[in-house]
C-alpha positions as a Python dict, from the first residue, in 0.01 Angstrom:
ca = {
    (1, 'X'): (0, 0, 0),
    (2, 'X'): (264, -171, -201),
    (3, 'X'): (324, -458, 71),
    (4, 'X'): (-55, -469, 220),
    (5, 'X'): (-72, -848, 87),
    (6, 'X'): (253, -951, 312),
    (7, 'X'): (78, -702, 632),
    (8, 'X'): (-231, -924, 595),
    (9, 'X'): (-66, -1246, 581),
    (10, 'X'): (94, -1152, 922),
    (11, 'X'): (-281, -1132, 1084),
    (12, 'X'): (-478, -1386, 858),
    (13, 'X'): (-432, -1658, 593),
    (14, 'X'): (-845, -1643, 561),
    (15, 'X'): (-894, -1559, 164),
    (16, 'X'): (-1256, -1402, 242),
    (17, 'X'): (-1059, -1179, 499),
    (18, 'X'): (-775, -1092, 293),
    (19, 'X'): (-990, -992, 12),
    (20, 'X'): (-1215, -790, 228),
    (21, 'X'): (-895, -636, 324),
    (22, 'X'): (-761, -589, -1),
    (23, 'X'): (-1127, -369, -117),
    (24, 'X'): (-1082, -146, 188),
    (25, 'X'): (-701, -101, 187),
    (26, 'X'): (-674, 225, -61),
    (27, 'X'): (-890, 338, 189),
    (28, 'X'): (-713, 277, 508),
    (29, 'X'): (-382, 413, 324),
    (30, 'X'): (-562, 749, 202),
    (31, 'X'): (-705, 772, 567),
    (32, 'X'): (-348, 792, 746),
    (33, 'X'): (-204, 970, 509),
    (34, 'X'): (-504, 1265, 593),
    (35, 'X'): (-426, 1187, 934),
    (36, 'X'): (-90, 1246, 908),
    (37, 'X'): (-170, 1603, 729),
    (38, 'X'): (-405, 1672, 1026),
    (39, 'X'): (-161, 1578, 1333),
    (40, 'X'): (97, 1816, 1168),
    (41, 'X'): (-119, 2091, 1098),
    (42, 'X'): (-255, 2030, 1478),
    (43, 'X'): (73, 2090, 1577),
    (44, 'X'): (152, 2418, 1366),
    (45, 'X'): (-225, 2516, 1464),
    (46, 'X'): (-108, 2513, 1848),
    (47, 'X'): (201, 2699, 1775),
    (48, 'X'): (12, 2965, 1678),
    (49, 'X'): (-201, 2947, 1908),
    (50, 'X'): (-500, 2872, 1730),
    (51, 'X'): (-608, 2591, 2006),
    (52, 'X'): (-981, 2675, 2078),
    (53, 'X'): (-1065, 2731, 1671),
    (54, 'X'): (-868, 2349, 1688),
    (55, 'X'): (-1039, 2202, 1941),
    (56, 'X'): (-1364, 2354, 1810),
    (57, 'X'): (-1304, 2197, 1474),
    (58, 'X'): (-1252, 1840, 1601),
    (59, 'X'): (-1522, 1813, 1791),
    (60, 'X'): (-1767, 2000, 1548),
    (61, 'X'): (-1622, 1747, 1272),
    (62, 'X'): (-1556, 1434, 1427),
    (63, 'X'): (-1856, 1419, 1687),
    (64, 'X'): (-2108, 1598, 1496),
    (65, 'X'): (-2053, 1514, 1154),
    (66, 'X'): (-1806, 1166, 1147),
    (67, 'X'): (-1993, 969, 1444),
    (68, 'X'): (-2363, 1048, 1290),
    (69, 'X'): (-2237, 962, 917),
    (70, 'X'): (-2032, 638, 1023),
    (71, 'X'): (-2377, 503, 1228),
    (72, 'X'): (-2585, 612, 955),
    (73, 'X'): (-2380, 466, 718),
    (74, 'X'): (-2181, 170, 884),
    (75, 'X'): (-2498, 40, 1125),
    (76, 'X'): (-2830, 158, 950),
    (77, 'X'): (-2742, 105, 617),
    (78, 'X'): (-2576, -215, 661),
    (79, 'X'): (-2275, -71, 474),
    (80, 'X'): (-2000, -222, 740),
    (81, 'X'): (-1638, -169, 786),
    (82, 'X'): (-1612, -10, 406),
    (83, 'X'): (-1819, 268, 456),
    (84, 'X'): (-1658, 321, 798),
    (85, 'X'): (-1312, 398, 595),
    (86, 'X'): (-1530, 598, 371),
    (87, 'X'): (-1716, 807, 620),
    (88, 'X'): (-1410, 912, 771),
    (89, 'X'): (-1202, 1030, 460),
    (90, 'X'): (-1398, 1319, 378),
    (91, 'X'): (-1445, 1446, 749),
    (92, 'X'): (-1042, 1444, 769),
    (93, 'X'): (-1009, 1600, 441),
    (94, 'X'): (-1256, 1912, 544),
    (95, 'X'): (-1054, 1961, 839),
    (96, 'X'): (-741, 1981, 659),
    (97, 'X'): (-841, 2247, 426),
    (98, 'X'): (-974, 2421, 674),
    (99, 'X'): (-679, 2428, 902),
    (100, 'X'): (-413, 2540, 582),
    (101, 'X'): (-731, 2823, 505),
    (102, 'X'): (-652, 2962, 889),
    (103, 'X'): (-283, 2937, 835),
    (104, 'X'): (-269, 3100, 483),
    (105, 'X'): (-465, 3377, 635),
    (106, 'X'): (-294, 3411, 926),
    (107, 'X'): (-113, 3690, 1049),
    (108, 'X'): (247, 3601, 992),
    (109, 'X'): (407, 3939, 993),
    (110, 'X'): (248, 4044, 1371),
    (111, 'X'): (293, 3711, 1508),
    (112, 'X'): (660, 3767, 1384),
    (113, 'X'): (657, 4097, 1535),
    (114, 'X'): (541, 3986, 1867),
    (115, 'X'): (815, 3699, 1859),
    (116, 'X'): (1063, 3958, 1780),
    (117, 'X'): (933, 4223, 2065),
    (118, 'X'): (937, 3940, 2358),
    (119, 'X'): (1293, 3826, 2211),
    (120, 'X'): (1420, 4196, 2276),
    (121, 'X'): (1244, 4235, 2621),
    (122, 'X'): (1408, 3873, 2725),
    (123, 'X'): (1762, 3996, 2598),
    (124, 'X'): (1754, 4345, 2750),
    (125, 'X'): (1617, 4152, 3105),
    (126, 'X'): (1875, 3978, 3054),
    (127, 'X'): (2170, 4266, 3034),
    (128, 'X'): (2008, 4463, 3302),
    (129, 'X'): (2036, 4147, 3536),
    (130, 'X'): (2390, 4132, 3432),
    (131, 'X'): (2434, 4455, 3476),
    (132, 'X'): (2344, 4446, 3826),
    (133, 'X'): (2553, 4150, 3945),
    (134, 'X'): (2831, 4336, 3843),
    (135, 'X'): (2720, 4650, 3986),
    (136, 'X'): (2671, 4406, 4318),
    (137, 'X'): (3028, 4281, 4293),
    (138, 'X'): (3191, 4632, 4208),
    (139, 'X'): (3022, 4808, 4508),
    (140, 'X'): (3048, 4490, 4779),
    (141, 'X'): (3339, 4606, 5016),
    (142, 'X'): (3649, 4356, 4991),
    (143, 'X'): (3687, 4314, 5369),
    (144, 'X'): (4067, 4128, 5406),
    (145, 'X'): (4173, 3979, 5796),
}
């Protein structure tokens, strides 16, 4: 936010452009930083494999509720690139408390559990495989010419 004045004079030296810009700017800046918040939390969300409930969400959000609002707003109402930055703060913002709702009531302990179970059943597949090589070498005749 601090150096949007220098990012604009990279693109344009137009003052009508710079200040239309400069209005919408807070906006752009509080947009990526939700979108930030929402790529991590996509990422913890598949993790845990909460994928469907994700995918769900950003359709339900962005295609249902962001596309309509942004027309509405944007196109019909004449409202233009402003109330495109506005339309898609809130939609963001919904989605974000949603996703830290799912993953402060999630399960932590079982999905713990069940990392800690597979973890066991790798290590002890493990041994046993190790345990049979050498049972392979101990029995194999040593056959000498």
């Amino acid at each position: 936010y601090v150096f949007r004045i220098y990012i604009f004079q990279f693109f344009t030296s137009d003052p009508a452009v710079v200040e239309g810009a400069n209005q919408v700017w807070w906006k752009v800046c509080t947009f990526f930083f939700m979108l930030c918040l929402y790529l991590t939390s996509c990422s913890v969300a598949v993790s845990l494999g909460m994928q469907w409930m994700l995918g769900a969400l950003t359709s339900v959000t962005t295609w249902l509720v962001t596309a309509p609002a942004v027309v509405y707003y944007a196109a019909w109402l004449r409202g233009g690139l402003e109330a495109v930055w506005s339309c898609l703060l809130l939609p963001y913002s919904i989605m974000n408390l949603i996703l830290y709702y799912r993953f402060a009531r999630f399960d932590w302990e079982g999905f713990s559990a069940s990392i800690r179970e597979r973890e066991r059943a790798a290590i002890d597949a493990h041994k046993l495989q190790q345990q049979q090589k050498q049972q392979d070498t101990e029995s194999t005749p040593l056959v000498m010419a």
